[in-house]
C-alpha positions in Angstrom: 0.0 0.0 0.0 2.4 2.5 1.0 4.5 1.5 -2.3 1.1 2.5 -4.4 1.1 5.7 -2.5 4.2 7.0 -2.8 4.2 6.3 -6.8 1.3 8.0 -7.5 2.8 10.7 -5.8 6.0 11.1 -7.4 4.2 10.9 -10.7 1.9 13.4 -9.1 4.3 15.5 -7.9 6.4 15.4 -11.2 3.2 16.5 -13.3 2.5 19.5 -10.7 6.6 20.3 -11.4 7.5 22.7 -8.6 10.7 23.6 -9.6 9.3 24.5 -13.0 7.0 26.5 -11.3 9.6 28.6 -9.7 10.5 31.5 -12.0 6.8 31.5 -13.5 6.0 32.0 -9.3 8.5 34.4 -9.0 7.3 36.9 -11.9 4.0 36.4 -11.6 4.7 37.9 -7.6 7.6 40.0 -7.4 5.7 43.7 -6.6 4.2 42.0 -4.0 5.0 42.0 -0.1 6.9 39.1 1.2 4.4 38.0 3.8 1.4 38.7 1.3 3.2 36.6 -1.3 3.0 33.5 0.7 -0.8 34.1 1.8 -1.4 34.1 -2.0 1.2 30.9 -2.7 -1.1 28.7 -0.2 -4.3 30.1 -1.1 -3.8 29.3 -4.6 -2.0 25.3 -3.6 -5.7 25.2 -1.3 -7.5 25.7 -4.3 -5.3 23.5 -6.7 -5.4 20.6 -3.7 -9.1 20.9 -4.0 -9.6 20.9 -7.8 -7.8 17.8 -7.7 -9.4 16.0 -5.4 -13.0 16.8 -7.0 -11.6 15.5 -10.5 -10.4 12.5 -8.5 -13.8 11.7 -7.3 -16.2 13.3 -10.2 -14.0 13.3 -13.4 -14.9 9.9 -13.7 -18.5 10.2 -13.8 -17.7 12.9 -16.1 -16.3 10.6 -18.5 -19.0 7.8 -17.8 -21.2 10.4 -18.5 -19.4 10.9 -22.1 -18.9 7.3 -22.9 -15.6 7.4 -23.2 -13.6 4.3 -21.8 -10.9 3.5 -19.2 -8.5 2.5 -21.8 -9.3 6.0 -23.8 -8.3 7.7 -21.0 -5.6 5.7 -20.1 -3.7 5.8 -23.2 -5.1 9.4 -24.0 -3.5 10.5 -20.6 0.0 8.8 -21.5 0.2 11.1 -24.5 -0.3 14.1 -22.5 1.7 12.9 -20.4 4.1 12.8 -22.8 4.1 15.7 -24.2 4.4 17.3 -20.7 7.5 15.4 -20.6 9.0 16.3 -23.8 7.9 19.8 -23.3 10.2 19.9 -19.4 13.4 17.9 -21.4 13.3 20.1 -24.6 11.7 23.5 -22.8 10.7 26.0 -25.6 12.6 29.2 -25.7 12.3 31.8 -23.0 8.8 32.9 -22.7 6.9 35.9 -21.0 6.2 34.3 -17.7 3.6 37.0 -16.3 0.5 35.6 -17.8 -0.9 39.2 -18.6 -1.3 39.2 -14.8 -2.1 42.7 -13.2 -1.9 42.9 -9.4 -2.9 39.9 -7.2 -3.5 36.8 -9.1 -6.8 34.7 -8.2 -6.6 31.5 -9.3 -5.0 31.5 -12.6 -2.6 30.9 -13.4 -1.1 30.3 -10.1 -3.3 27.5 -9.1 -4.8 26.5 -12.4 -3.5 25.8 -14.8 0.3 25.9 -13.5 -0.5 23.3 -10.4 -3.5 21.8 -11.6 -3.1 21.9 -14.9 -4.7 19.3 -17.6 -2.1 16.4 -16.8 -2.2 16.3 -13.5 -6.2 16.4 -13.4 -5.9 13.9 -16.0 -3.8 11.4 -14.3 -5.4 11.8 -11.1 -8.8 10.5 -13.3 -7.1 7.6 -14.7 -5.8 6.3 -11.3 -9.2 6.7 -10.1 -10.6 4.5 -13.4 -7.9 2.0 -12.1 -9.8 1.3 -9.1 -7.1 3.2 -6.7 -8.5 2.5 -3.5 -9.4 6.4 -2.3 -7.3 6.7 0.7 -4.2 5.6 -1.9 -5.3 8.0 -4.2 -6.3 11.1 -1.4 -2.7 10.3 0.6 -0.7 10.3 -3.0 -2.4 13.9 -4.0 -2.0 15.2 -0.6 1.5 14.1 -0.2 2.6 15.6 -3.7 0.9 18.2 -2.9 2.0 19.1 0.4 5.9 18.9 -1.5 5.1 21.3 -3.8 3.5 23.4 -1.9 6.3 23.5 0.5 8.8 24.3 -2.7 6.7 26.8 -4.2 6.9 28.2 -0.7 10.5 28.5 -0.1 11.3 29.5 -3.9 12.6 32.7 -3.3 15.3 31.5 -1.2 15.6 28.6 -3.7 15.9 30.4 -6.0 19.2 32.0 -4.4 20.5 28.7 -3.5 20.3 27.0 -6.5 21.1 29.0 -9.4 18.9 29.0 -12.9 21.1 25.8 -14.8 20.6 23.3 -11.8 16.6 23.9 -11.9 16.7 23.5 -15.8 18.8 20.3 -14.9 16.7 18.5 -12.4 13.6 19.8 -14.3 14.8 17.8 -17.5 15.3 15.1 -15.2 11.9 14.7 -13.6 10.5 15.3 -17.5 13.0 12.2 -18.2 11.1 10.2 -15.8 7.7 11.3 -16.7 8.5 10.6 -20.3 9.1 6.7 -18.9 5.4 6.7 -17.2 3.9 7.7 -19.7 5.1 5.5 -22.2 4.2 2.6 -19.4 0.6 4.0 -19.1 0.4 4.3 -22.9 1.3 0.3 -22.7 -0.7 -0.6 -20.3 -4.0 0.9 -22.1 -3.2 -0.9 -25.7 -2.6 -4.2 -23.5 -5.9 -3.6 -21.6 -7.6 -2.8 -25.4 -6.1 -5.8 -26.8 
């Protein structure tokens, strides 16, 4: 059980990509107060933890509701999945990280779609179409979620200690490894259609 937890975690954690989220974090809150900028960093991981856990429970009836099957969304997630991956390994080139954001953010893109954004909400609904007992699938979410929320907390002073190469490096890394779940959830959804 507690091997189940903490993989879905990591994957979890990997898809939410704190370090990632650091600079984007950063930008999106540098006129604003220290001690305001980390009411807003929780608020926005409260709403993100809740997102998630409503997809985990009601994206599936979503989908019921739609027809579409576990192995769609299986191998449908391992391609986004993918492309998340490919997308942390081969970043594109430097882009405006402010989001067209003007004072204090609310919800995007702090929370969604740069914490709960479409793969994480995805994979959280495929786990649950794997029949994930819920307190695996709750503990995994909160656990990756309590990591990055304690990263995305601490990234200014991160963001000193570890200079802009290193967080490229380990974020290429984590893509690397995502790249290798994906392909394995893509595999398991042909094997379960065939």
């Amino acid at each position: 059980m507690l091997n189940s937890i903490f993989s879905i975690a990591f994957t979890l954690f990997l898809l939410m990509d704190a370090f990632g989220n650091i600079p984007i974090y950063l930008s999106i809150l540098k006129d604003i107060e220290k001690k305001r900028k980390l009411v807003i960093i929780f608020r926005e991981m409260v709403v993100s933890l809740t997102l998630i856990i409503f997809f985990a429970f009601f994206g599936d009836s979503f989908f019921n509701f739609l027809g579409i099957s576990a192995k769609s969304m299986q191998i449908s997630g391992g391609i986004v999945l993918f492309i998340v991956g490919l997308n942390m390994i081969f970043p594109k080139k430097e882009a405006d990280n402010s989001y067209g954001v003007q004072g204090e953010p609310f919800i995007f893109p702090l929370a969604v779609p740069l914490v709960a954004g479409p793969a994480v909400l995805a994979a959280v609904m495929i786990y649950s179409r794997q029949m994930v007992q819920e307190v695996i699938l709750i503990s995994a979410i909160v656990i990756a979620w309590a990591a990055t929320t304690i990263i995305l907390l601490l990234a200014g002073k991160l963001s000193q200690w570890i200079d802009k190469r290193s967080l490229q490096a380990l974020e290429r890394l984590m893509g690397l490894i995502l790249l290798m779940i994906a392909i394995e959830m893509v595999l398991k959804g042909w094997h379960c259609a065939y």
